[in-house]
N, C-alpha and C positions, 0 to 999 in steps of 0.2 A: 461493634458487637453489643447484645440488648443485654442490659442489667437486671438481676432481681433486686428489687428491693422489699421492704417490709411498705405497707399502706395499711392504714386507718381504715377499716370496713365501713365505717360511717362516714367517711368522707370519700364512697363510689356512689356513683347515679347512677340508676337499672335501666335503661331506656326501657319502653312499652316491647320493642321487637325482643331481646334478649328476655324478659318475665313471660314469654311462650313460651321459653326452652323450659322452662322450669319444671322438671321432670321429678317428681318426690322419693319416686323410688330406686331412682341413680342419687337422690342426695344421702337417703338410707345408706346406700351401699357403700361411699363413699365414706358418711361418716364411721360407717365401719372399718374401714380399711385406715381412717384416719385414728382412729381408738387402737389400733395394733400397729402405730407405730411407721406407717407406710409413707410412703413423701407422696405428695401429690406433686404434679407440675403446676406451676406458678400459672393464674389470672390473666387475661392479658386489659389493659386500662389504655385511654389515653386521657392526655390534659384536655381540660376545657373549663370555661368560666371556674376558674378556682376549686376544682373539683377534679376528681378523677370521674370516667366515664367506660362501665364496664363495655369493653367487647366480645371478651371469650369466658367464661369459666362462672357461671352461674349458680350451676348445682353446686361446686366448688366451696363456691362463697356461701354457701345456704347452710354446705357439710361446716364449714368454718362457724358460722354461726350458731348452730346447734349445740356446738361444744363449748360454748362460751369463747371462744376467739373474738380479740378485738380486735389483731390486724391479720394479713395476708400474705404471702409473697407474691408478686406480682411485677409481671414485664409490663413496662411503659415505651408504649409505640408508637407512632406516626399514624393516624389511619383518617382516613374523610369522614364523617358523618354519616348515620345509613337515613 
């Protein structure tokens, strides 16, 4: 079973394919729902060179950022390189 845990926002890598997704107005919205209190579902990351390396949850991390967040929750998973 995959764990959440808490990650350091500074220590995710964005690959080039994942900063396409980056949609401003799902971060908005998000952040809003995140200021009332809403749970989002957790990032999804995997390990690589000392680092975590985002696969899923962009806007997410963006809405996280916005608000002064320095960590995430986030599932750590298995996945290949794209």
């Amino acid at each position: 079973m995959l764990k959440v845990i808490d990650v350091k926002i500074e220590e995710i890598y964005v690959p080039a394919a994942r900063r396409k997704e980056l949609d401003q107005s799902r971060v908005d919205e998000i952040t809003e729902r995140m200021m009332d209190d809403e749970q989002e579902k957790p990032i999804r990351v995997r390990e690589g060179k000392g680092r975590f390396v985002l696969l899923e949850g962009i806007n997410r991390m963006e809405a996280s950022k916005a608000l002064g967040e320095k960590t995430i929750n986030a599932l750590i998973v298995q996945a290949s390189k794209f």
